[in-house]
C-alpha positions in Angstrom: 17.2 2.3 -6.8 15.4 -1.0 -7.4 15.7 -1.1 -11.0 11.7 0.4 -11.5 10.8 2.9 -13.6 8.5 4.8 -11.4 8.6 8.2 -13.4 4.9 7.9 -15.0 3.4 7.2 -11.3 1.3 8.9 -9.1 -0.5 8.5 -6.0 -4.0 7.9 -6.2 -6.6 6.9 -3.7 -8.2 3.4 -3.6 -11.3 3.4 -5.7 -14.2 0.8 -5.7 -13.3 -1.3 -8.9 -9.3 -1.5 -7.4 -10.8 -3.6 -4.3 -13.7 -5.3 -6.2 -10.9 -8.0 -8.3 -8.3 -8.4 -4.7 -8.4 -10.9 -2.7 -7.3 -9.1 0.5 -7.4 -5.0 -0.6 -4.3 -3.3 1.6 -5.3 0.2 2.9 -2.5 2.7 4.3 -4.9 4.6 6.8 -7.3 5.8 4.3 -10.2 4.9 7.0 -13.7 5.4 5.9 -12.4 6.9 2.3 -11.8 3.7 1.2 -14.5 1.6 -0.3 -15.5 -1.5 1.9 -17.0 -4.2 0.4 -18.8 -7.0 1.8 -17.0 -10.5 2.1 -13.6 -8.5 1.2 -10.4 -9.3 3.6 -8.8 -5.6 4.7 -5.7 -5.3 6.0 -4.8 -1.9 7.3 -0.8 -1.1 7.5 0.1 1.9 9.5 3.1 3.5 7.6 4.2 7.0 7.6 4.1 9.1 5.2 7.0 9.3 3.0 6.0 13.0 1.2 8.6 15.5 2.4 10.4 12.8 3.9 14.6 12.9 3.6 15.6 10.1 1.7 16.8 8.1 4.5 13.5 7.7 6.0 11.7 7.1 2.7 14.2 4.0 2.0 13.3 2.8 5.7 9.4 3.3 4.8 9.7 1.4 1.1 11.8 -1.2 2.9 9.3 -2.1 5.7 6.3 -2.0 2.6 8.4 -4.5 0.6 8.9 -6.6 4.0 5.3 -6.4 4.7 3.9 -7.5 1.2 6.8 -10.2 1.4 5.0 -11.9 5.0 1.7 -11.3 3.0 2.7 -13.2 0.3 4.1 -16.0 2.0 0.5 -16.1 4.3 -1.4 -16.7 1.1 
């Protein structure tokens, strides 16, 4: 619906190396899963998940992502 071709994606959880280049690493309630590392800023977004989800509500859950990375953004 946004013009990207998501068709080869999957996903995946948040492995070491993917938070070792951020700058701020974004975690979606992955908890003590997710790799911490030292001097790293985390941000944690509460979101529901959008698996099984009618379409409605996953718009409304990929809308309030793309406003959140948006303020995010503009912070850094």
């Amino acid at each position: 619906e946004l013009g990207l071709d998501l068709s080869d994606r999957a996903p995946r959880g948040l492995e070491r190396p993917d938070a070792e280049w951020a700058d701020v690493v974004v975690t979606m309630g992955c908890g003590d899963e997710c790799p911490l590392i030292p001097g790293k800023r985390y941000v944690d977004w509460d979101l529901d998940d959008p698996g099984g989800r009618p379409l409605h509500e996953v718009r409304r859950i990929r809308d309030e992502i793309g406003a959140r990375v948006d303020a995010l953004l503009a912070e850094l």
